[in-house]
C-alpha positions in Angstrom: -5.5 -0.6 75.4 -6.0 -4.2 76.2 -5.1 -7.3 73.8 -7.9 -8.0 71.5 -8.3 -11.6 71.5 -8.9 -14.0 68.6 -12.8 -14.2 69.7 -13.1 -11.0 69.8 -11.7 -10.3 66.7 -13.3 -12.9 65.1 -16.7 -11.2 66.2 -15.4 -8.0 64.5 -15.1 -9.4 61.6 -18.0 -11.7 61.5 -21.3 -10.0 63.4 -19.8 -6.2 64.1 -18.8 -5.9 59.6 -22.4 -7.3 59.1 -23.7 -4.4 60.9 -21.7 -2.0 59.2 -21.9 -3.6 55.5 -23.9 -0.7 54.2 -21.6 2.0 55.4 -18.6 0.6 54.3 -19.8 0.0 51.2 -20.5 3.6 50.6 -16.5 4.4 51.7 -14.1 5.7 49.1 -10.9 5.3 51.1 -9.5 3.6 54.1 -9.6 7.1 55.9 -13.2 6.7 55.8 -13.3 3.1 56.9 -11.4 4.5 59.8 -14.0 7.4 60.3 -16.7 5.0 59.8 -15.9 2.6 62.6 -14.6 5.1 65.1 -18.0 6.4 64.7 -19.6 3.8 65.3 -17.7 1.6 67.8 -14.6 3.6 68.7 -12.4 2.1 71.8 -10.5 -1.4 71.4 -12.7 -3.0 68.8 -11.3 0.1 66.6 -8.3 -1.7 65.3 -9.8 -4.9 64.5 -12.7 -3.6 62.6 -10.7 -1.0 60.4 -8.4 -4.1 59.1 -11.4 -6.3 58.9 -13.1 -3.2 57.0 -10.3 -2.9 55.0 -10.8 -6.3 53.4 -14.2 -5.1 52.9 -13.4 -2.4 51.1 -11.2 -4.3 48.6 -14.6 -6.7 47.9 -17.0 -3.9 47.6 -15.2 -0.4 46.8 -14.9 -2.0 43.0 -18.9 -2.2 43.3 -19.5 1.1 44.6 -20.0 3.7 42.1 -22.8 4.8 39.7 -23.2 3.6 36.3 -24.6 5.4 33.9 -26.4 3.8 31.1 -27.8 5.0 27.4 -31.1 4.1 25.6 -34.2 4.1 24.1 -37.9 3.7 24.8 -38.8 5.1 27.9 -41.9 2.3 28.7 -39.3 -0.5 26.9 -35.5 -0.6 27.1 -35.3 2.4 30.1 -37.9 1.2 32.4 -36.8 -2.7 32.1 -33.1 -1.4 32.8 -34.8 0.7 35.8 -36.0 -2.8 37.2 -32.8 -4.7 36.3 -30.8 -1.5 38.4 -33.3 -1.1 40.9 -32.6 -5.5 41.3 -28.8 -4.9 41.5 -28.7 -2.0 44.1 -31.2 -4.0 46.3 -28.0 -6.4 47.1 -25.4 -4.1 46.2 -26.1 -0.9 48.2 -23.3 1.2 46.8 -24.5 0.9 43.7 -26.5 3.4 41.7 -27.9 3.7 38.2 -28.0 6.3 35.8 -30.3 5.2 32.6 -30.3 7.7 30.3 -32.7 8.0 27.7 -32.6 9.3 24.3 -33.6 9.0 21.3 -32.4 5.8 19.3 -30.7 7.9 16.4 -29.3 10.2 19.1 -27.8 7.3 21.0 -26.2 5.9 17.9 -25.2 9.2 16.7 -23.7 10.2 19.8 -21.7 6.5 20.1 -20.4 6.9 16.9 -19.1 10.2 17.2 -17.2 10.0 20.6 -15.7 6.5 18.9 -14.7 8.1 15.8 -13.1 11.1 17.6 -11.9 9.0 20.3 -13.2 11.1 23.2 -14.6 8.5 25.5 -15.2 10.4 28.5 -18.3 11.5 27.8 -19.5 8.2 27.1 -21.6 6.1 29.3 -20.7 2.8 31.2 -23.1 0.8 29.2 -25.1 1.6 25.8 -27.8 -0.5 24.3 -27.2 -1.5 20.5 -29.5 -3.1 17.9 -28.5 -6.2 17.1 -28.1 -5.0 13.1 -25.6 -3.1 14.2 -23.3 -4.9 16.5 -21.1 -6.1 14.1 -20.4 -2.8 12.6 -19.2 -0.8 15.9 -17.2 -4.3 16.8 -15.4 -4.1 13.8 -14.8 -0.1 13.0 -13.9 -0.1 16.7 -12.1 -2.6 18.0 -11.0 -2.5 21.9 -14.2 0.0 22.3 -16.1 -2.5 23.8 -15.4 -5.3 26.9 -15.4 -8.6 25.9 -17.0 -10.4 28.5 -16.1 -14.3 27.6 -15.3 -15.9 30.4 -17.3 -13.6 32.9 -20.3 -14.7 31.3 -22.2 -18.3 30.2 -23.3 -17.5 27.1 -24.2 -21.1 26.6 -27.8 -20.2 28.5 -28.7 -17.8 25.6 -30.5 -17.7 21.9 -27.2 -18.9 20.0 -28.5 -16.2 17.2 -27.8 -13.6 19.7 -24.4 -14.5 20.8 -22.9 -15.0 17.4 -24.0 -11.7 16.2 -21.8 -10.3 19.2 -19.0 -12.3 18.4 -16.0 -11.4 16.7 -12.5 -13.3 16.5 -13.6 -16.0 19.0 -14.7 -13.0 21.9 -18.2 -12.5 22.6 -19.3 -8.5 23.5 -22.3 -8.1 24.9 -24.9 -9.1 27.3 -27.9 -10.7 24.9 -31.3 -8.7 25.4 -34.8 -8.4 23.7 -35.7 -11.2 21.2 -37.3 -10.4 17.9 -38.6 -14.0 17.0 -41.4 -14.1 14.7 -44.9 -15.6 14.4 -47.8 -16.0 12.1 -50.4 -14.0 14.3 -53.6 -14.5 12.6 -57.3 -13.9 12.6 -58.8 -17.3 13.5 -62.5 -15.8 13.1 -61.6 -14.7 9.3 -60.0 -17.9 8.7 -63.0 -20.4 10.2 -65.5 -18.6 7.9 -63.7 -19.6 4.9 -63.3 -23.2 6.4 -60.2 -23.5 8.0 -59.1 -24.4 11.8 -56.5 -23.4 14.1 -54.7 -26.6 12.9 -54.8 -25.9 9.5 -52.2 -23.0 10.1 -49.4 -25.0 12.0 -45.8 -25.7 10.4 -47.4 -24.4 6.8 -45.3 -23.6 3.3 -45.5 -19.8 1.5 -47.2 -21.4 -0.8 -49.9 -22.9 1.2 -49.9 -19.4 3.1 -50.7 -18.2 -0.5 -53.4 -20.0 -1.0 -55.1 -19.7 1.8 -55.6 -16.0 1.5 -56.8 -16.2 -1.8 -59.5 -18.6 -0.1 -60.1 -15.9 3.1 -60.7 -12.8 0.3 -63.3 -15.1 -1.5 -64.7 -16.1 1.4 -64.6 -12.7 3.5 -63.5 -10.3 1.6 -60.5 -9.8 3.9 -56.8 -9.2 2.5 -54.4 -11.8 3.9 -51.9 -9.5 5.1 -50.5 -6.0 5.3 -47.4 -5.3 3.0 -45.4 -2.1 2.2 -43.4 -2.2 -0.4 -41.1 0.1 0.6 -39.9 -1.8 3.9 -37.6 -4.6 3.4 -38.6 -6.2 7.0 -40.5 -8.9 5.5 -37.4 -9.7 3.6 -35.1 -10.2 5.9 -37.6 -12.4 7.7 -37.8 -14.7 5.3 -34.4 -14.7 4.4 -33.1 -15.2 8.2 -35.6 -18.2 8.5 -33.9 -19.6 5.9 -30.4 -19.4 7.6 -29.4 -16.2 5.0 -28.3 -12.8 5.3 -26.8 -10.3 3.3 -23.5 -11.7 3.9 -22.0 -14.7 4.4 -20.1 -16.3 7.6 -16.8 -14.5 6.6 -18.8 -10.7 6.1 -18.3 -11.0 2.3 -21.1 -9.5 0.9 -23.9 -12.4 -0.7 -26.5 -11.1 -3.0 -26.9 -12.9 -6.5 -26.1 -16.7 -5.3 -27.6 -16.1 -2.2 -30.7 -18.8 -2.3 -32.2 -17.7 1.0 -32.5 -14.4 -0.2 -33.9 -15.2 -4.0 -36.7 -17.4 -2.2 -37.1 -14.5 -0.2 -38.1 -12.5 -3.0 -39.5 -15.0 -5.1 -42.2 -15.2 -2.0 -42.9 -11.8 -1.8 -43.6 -11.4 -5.7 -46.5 -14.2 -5.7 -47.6 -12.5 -2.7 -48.0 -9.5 -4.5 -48.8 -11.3 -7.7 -51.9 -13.2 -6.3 -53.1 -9.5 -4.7 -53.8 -11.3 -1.0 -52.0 -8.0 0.6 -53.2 -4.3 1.2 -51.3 -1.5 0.7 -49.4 0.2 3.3 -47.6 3.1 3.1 -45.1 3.4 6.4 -45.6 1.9 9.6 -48.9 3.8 10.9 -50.6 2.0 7.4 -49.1 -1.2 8.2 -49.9 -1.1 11.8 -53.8 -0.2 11.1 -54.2 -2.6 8.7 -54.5 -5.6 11.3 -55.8 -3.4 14.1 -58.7 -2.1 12.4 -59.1 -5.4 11.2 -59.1 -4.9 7.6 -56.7 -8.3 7.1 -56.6 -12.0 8.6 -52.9 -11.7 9.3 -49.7 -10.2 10.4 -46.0 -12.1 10.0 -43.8 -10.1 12.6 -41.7 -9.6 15.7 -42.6 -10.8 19.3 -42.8 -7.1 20.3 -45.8 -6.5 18.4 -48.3 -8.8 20.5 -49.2 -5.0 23.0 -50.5 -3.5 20.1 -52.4 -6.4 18.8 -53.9 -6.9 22.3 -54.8 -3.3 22.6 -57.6 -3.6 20.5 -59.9 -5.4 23.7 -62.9 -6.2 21.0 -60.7 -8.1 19.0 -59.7 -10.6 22.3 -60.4 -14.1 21.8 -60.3 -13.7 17.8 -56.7 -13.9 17.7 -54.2 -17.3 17.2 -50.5 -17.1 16.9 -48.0 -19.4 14.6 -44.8 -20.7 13.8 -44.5 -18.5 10.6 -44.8 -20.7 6.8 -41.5 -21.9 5.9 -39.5 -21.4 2.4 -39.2 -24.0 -0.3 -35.2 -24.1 -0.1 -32.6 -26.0 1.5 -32.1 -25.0 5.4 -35.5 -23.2 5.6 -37.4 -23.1 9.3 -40.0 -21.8 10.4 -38.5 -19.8 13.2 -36.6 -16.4 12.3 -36.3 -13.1 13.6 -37.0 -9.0 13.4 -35.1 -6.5 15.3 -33.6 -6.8 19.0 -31.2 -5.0 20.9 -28.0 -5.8 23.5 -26.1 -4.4 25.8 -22.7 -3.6 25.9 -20.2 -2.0 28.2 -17.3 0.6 27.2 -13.5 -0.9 27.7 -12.8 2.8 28.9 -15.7 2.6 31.7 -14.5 3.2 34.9 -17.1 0.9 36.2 -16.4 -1.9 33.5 -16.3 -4.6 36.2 -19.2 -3.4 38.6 -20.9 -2.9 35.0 -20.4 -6.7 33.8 -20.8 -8.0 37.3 -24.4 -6.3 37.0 -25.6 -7.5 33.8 -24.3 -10.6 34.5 -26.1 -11.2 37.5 -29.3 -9.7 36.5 -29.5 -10.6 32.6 -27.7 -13.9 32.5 -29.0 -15.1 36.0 -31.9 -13.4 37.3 -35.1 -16.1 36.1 -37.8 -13.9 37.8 -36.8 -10.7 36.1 -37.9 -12.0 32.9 -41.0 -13.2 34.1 -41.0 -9.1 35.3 -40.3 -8.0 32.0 -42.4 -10.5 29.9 -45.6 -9.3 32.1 -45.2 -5.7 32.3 -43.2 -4.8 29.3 -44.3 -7.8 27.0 -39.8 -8.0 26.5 -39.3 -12.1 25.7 -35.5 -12.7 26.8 -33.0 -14.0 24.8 -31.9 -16.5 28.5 -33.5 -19.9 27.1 -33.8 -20.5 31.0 -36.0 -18.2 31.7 -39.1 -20.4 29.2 -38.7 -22.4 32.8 -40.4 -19.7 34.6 -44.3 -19.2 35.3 -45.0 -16.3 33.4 -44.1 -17.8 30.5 -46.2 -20.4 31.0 -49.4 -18.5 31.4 -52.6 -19.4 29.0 -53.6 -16.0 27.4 -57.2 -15.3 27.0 -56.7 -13.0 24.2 -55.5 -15.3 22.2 -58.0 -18.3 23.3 -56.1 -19.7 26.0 -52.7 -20.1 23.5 -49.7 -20.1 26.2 -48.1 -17.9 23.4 -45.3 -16.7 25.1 -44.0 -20.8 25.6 -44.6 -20.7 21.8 -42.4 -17.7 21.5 -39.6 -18.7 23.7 -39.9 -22.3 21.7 -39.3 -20.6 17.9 -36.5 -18.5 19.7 -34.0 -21.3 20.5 -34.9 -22.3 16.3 -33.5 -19.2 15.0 -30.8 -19.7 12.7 -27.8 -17.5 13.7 -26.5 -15.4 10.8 -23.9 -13.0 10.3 -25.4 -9.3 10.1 -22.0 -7.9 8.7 -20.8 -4.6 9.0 -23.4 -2.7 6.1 -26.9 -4.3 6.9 -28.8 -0.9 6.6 -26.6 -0.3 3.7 -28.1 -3.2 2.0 -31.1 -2.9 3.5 -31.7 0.6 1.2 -30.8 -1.2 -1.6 -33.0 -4.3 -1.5 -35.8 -2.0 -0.6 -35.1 0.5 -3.9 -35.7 -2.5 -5.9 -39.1 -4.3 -4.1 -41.4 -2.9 -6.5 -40.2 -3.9 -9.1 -41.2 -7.3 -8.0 -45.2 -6.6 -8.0 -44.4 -5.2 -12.1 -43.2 -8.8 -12.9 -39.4 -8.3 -13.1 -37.1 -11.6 -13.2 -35.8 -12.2 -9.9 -32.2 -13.2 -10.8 -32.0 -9.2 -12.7 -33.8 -7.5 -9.4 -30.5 -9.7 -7.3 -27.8 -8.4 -9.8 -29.2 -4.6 -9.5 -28.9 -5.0 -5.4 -25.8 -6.6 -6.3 -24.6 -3.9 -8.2 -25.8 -0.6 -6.0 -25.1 -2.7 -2.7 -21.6 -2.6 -3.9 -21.3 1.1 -4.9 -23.0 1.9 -1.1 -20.6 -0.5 1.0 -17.5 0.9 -0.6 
């Protein structure tokens, strides 16, 4: 065998690996590097390749593997993971994706159990978590989950989101879906009883208030849907306030919480003044602006598909930052719902796993213009408001660029501390809502939440 000479190994290394970059990627050993190159070049170039290939396979063999992936929503969360895989394995050839998807009760019921029991094998490389509920698996788990500070610049994201992932100074998860709110209202409904697109900008409760009692005189439309059973509305107006159901230490906050009395406060002269319809569940709520029965709807981002489903109603449509409370740190950004994703500490792909969602989720600009058109998801990356989907004028809404407006209110969210027990509290506040619309002082409806919060959390 003749010397191999330092230009010929160099061109081993350099254009020979290029060539070969997808099969050594696949390789699982040095024994198949060998195999690989023997097969395809064989004679003196053998040796130089396989030790060149070697150093390959140290770079890429980490990020060769499938990762396997649980959630929810087959035309949300699954297919925009799809796309974010599909991304990945388009400059990571060895990499595969596995997105599982199940029910979101089955997802959390299956997570909790394996954690509890401590059987992690079954579970996947990456799950996706509501944001209510990142606190509580942090906490009742801790070392479940990869921290990924350091790996990741969380500095490009909705602060809300990465404090609601942090615990003792390490952040968790990559940040996902947005729920920021806005005041999506009728502006046919509201020019017939006199009022302009103007008129609903950077508004108080109060004023909301009275302008629905002008749009029912005037058009005999309710103002908005409301079910008195659902504590949503609640924590929206709470949130926007800075408030939770804890404080920044977890300590549970009901009676001298102020963001959460003005919460309630708002929603009894909301039901007081009768401006709201009915709604039993969410099919009642969701019809009641659909049909068009009401000039309103205060909500999540993720409900602008549904509004724009209804194709007679284009053009009759504007959306606003939502009315601000009358306390101290009010705003008139806040926030429903959301999800993130997190990787398992036990993963056997943990790196190829963070490497991914780092790259496509804290990186990747034209994946949420992707997402935003064909899913209607609005990122929590701040960066990705740069981009030109985001920019678009929607006809359906008179040529708004809502989704700017959007990603504006979500950088305004006030970050709060969900706490270990939100749906815990969450049952309690909502045993106690109707007692609102019969008149009840609002301090003794905070000290019965107080009281039966405490008995749940326990």
């Amino acid at each position: 065998m003749s010397r191999i000479t330092l230009a010929q190994q160099q061109q081993a290394e350099t254009g020979v690996l290029l060539a070969l970059t997808r099969d050594l990627a696949g390789a699982r050993s040095e024994t198949e590097i060998e195999a690989i190159t023997a097969r395809h070049l064989g004679g003196e170039f053998k040796a130089a390749v396989a030790l060149a290939g070697a150093s390959l396979f140290v770079a890429t063999a980490a990020y060769a593997g499938e990762v396997t992936i649980w959630c929810w929503d087959p035309n949300f969360n699954v297919a925009i993971m799809k796309e974010a895989g599909a991304r990945y394995t388009a400059k990571h050839p060895g990499t595969t994706f596995n997105v599982v998807d199940f029910a979101k009760t089955d997802v959390e019921q299956k997570l909790q159990t394996a954690l509890s029991s401590g059987t992690t094998d079954a579970l996947p490389d990456i799950v996706l978590i509501e944001d209510y509920g990142a606190q509580k698996y942090l906490q009742s788990f801790p070392g479940a989950f990869a921290a990924m500070s350091g790996k990741v610049d969380y500095s490009g994201f909705a602060p809300y989101k990465v404090q609601l992932m942090t615990m003792e100074d390490k952040v968790y998860g990559m940040p996902f879906d947005s729920g920021v709110t806005g005041l999506y209202y009728r502006k046919d409904y509201l020019e017939q009883a006199g009022f302009k697109p103007e008129d609903m900008q950077n508004i108080t409760w109060d004023r909301f208030i009275e302008i629905g009692k002008a749009v029912e005189a005037k058009t005999g439309h309710k103002m908005m849907g409301l079910d008195v059973n659902d504590a949503g509305f609640i924590r929206i107006l709470m949130q926007s306030a800075g408030g939770w159901y804890f404080d920044n230490d977890g300590n549970l906050s009901i009676e001298n919480n102020a963001a959460l009395k003005a919460a309630l406060e708002t929603e009894q002269k909301i039901l007081q003044a009768g401006i709201f319809k009915p709604a039993a569940g969410w099919t009642e709520w969701v019809g009641s602006f659909t049909s068009g029965d009401v000039a309103s709807v205060t909500t999540g981002v993720w409900i602008t598909g549904t509004v724009k489903a209804q194709a007679d109603q284009s053009g009759k449509w504007g959306v606003a930052p939502i009315p601000k409370l009358d306390v101290d740190g009010a705003s008139h950004a806040s926030n429903l719902g959301g999800s993130s994703w997190y990787v398992l500490e036990s993963s056997a792909e943990k790196d190829e796993a963070i490497d991914f969602l780092n790259e496509i989720y804290a990186k990747d600009i034209d994946f949420y213009q992707q997402i935003l058109v064909k899913q209607g998801a609005v990122g929590s990356l701040l960066a990705a408001r740069s981009g030109p989907a985001y920019s678009e004028k929607d006809a359906f809404f008179g040529g708004e660029p809502v989704w700017q407006n959007f990603s504006d209110w979500l950088s305004k969210v006030p970050a709060v501390n969900y706490g270990v027990f939100t749906n815990e509290v969450d049952s309690a506040v909502t045993a106690h809502l109707p007692e609102l619309a019969k008149g009840a002082n609002v301090d003794d409806v905070l000290k019965a939440i107080q009281s039966q919060a405490e008995g749940q959390i326990q």
